[in-house]
N, C-alpha and C positions, 0 to 999 in steps of 0.2 A: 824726185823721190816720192813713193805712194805712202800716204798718211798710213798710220799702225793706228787703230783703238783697240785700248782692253776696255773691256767690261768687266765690272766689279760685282758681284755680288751685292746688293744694299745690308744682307745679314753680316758682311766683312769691312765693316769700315776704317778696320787694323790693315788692310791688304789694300784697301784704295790709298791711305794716308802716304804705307811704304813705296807703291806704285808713283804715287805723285812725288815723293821723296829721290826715288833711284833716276827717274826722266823727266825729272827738273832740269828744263831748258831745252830737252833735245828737241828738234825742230823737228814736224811731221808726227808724235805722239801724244794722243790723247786718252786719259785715263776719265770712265767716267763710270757712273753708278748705273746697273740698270734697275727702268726706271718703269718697266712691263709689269702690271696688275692682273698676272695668271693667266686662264686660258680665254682668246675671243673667241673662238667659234664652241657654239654647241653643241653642235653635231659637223661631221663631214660631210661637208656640199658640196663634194669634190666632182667632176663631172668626165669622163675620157677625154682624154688629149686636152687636161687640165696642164697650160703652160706652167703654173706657177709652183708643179710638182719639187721641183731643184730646189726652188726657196723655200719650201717646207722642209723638205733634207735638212738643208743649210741652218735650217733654224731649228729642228731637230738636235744635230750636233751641239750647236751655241748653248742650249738648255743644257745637253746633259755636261756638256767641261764646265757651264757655270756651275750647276749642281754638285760637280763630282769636286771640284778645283778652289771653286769661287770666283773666278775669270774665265775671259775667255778672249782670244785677240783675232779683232777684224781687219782683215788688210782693203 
């Protein structure tokens, strides 16, 4: 089975307690607080046929369902 993580909001710690509450015990789930201090880069140092394009998507996405949501679930 591939492990599930949410990510919690740290402003929701009502949404991490129930999370930890509801998958109490299931095996392969992990609920955890994030724990990222805003933005690292200061500018974009991006460079052409920058591989790691996808994981800025990806982490793109993650920001906004935690913003919008207060979670977000990584497989």
């Amino acid at each position: 089975m591939n492990p599930v993580v949410y990510i919690v909001a740290r402003e929701r710690p009502d949404l991490y307690d129930f999370l930890d509450r509801h998958f109490a015990g299931e095996e392969g789930v992990r609920i955890v607080t994030d724990r990222r201090q805003g933005e690292r880069r200061q500018r974009d140092t991006s460079h052409p046929g920058d591989q790691r394009r996808a994981d800025r998507r990806a982490q793109r996405y993650l920001d906004e369902q935690i913003s919008s949501l207060g979670w977000a679930v990584v497989r």
